[in-house]
C-alpha positions as a Markdown table, in Angstrom:
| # | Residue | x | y | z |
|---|---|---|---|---|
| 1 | Unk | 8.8 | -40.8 | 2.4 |
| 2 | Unk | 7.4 | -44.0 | 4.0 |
| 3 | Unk | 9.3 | -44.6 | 7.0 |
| 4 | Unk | 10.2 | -48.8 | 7.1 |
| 5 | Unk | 11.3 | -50.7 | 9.8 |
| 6 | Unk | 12.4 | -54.1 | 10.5 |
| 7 | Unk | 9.5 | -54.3 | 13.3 |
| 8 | Unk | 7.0 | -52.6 | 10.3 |
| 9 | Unk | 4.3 | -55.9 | 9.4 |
| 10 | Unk | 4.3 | -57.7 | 6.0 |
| 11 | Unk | 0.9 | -55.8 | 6.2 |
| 12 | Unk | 2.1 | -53.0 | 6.3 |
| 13 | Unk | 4.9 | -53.4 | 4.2 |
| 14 | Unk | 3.1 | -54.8 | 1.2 |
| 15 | Unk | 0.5 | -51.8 | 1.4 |
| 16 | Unk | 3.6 | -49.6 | 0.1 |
| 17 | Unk | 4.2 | -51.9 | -2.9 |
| 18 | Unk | 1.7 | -51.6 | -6.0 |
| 19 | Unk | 2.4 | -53.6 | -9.3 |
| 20 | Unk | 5.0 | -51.9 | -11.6 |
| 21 | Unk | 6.6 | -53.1 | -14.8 |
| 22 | Unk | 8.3 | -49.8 | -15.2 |
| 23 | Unk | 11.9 | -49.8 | -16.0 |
| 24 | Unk | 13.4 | -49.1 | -12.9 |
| 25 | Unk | 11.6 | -51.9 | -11.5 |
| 26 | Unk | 11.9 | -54.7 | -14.0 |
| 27 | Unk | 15.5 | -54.1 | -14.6 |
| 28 | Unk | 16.8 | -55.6 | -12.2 |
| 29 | Unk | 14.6 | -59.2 | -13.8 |
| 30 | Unk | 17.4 | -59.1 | -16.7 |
| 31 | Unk | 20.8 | -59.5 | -14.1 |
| 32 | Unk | 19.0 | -62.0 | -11.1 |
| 33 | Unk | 15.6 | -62.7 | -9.1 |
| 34 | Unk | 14.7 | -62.4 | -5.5 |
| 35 | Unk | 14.0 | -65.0 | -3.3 |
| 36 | Unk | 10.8 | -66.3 | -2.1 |
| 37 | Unk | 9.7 | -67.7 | 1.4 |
| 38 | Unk | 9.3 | -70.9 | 2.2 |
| 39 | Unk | 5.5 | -70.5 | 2.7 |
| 40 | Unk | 5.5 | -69.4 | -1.3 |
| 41 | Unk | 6.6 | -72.7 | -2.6 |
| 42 | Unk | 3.4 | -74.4 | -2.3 |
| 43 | Unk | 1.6 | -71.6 | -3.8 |
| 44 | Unk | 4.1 | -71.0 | -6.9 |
| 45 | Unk | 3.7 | -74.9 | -7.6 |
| 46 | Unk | 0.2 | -74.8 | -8.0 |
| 47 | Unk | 0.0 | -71.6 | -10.1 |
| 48 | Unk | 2.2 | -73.9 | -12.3 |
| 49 | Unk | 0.4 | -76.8 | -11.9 |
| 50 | Unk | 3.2 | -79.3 | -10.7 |
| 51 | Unk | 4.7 | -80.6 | -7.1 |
| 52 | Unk | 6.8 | -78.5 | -5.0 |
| 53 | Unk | 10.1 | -81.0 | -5.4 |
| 54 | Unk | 9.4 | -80.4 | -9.0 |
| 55 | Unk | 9.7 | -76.8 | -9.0 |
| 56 | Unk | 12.3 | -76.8 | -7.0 |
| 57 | Unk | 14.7 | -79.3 | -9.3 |
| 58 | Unk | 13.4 | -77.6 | -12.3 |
| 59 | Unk | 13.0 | -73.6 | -11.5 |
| 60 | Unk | 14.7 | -72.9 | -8.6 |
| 61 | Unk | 18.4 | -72.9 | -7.1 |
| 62 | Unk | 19.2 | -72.4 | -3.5 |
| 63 | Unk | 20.9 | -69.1 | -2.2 |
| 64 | Unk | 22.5 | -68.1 | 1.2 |
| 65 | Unk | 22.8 | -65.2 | 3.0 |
| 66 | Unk | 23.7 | -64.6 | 6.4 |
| 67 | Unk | 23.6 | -68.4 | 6.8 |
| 68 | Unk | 20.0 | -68.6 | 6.0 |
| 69 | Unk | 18.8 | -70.5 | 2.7 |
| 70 | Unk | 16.0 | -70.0 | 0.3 |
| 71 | Unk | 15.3 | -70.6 | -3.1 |
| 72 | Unk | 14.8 | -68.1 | -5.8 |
| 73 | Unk | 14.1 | -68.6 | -9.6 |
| 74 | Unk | 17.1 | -69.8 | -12.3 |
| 75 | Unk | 18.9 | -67.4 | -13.4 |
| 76 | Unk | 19.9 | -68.1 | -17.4 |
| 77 | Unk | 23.6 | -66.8 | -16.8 |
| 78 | Unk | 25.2 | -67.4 | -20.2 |
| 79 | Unk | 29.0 | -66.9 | -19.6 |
| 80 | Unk | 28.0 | -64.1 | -17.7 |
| 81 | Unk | 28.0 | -64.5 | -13.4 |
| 82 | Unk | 24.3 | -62.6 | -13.8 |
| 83 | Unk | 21.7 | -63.1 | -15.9 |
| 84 | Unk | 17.9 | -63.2 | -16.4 |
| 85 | Unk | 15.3 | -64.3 | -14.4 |
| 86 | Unk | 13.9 | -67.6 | -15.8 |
| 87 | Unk | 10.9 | -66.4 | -14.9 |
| 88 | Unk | 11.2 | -63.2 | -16.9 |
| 89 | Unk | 10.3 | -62.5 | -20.5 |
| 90 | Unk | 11.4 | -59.4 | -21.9 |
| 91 | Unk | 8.4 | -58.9 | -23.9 |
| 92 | Unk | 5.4 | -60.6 | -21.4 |
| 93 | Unk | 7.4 | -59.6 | -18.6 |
| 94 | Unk | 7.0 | -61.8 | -15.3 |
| 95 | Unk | 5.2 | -65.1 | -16.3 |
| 96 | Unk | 4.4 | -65.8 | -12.5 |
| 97 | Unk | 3.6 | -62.0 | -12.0 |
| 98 | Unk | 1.0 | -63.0 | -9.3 |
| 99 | Unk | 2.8 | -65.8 | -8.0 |
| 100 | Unk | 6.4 | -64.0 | -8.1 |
| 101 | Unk | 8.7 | -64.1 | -5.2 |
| 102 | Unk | 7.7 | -62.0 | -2.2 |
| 103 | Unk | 11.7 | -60.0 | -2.8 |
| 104 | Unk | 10.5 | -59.4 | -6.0 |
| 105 | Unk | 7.2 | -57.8 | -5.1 |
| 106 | Unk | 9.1 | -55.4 | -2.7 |
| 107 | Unk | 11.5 | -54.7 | -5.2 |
| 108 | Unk | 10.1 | -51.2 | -6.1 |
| 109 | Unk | 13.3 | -48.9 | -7.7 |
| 110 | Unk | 11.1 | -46.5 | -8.6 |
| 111 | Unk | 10.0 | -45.7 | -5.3 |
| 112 | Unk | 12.7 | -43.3 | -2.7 |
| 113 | Unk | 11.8 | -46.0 | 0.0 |
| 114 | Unk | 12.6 | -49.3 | -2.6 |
| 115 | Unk | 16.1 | -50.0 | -0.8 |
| 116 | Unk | 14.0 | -49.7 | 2.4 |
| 117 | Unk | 12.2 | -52.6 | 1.5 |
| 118 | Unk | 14.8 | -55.0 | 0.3 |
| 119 | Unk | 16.4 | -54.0 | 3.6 |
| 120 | Unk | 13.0 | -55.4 | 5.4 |
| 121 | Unk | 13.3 | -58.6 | 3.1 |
| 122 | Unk | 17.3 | -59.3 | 4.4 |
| 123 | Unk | 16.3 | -58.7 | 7.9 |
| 124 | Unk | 13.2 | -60.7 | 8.3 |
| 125 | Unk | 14.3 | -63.0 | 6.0 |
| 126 | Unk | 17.7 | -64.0 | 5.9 |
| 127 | Unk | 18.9 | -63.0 | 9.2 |
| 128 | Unk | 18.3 | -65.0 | 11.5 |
| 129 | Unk | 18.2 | -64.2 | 15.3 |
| 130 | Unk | 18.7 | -67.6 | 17.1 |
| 131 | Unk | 21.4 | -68.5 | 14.5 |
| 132 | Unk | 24.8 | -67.0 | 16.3 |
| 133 | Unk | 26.0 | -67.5 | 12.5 |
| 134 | Unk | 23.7 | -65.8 | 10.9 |
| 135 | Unk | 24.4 | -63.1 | 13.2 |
| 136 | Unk | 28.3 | -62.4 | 12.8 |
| 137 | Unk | 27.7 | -62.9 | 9.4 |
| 138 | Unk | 25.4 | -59.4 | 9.6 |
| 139 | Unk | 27.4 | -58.0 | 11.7 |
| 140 | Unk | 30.4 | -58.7 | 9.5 |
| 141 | Unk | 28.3 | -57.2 | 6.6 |
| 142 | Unk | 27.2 | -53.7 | 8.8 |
| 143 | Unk | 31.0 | -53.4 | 10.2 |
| 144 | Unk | 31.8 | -53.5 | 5.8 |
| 145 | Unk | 29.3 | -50.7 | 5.2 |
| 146 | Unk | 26.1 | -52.3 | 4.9 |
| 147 | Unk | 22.9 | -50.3 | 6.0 |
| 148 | Unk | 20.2 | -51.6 | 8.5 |
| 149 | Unk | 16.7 | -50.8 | 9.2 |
| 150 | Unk | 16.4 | -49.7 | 13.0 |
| 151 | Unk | 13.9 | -52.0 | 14.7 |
């Protein structure tokens, strides 16, 4: 097993994903999306060949964790409180495949070390060390049985 910490490099990290539309992986594209980085934004507007504000009022919705927002694809919810990735077709699968969000591509359930890498995603991603906020609200989250990479 490919041992992940919250120190490990994006290098590093992204060496242990590969692409995967397998069903344990693309499952989870039917009930929500991951988020992307803020550095993705500029890239996934290109791919689609509009301006960032667009794809954001169009594609995307803000989400916080841990005090920290990003943005992540629509999800088509119905009447249900989940749904499906707007991004996500169940027969051509992801439609911004090379562009997708950067939770997404580390989002590997058929891999033993998959969780490992969401965990990498919260902690360099939405927690936020110089936000005291951020901060209790991990904490809160670790003291309710939520698991941490060590450093």
């Amino acid at each position: 097993m490919a041992e992940i910490k919250k120190n490990t490099s994006i290098k590093n990290v992204m060496k242990l994903t590969h692409d995967c539309s397998c069903q344990a992986c693309s499952h989870s594209c039917n009930y929500g999306s991951g988020a992307f980085t803020n550095k993705q934004l500029p890239i996934v507007a290109e791919f689609l060949g509009i301006a960032v504000e667009e794809l954001k009022e169009k594609h995307l919705e803000k989400i916080t964790k841990f005090n920290t927002e990003l943005f992540r694809p629509k999800i088509l919810r119905g009447k249900k409180p989940y749904g499906k990735c707007t991004f996500y077709d169940r027969k051509k699968g992801c439609t911004i495949h090379p562009v997708k969000p950067l939770e997404c591509k580390l989002a590997m359930g058929c891999k033993d070390y998959g969780e490992d890498l969401i965990l990498w995603f919260v902690q360099n991603h939405f927690v936020n060390e110089k936000d005291q906020q951020s901060i209790k609200e991990f904490e809160d989250y670790l003291k309710a049985g939520g698991k941490k990479l060590s450093a």
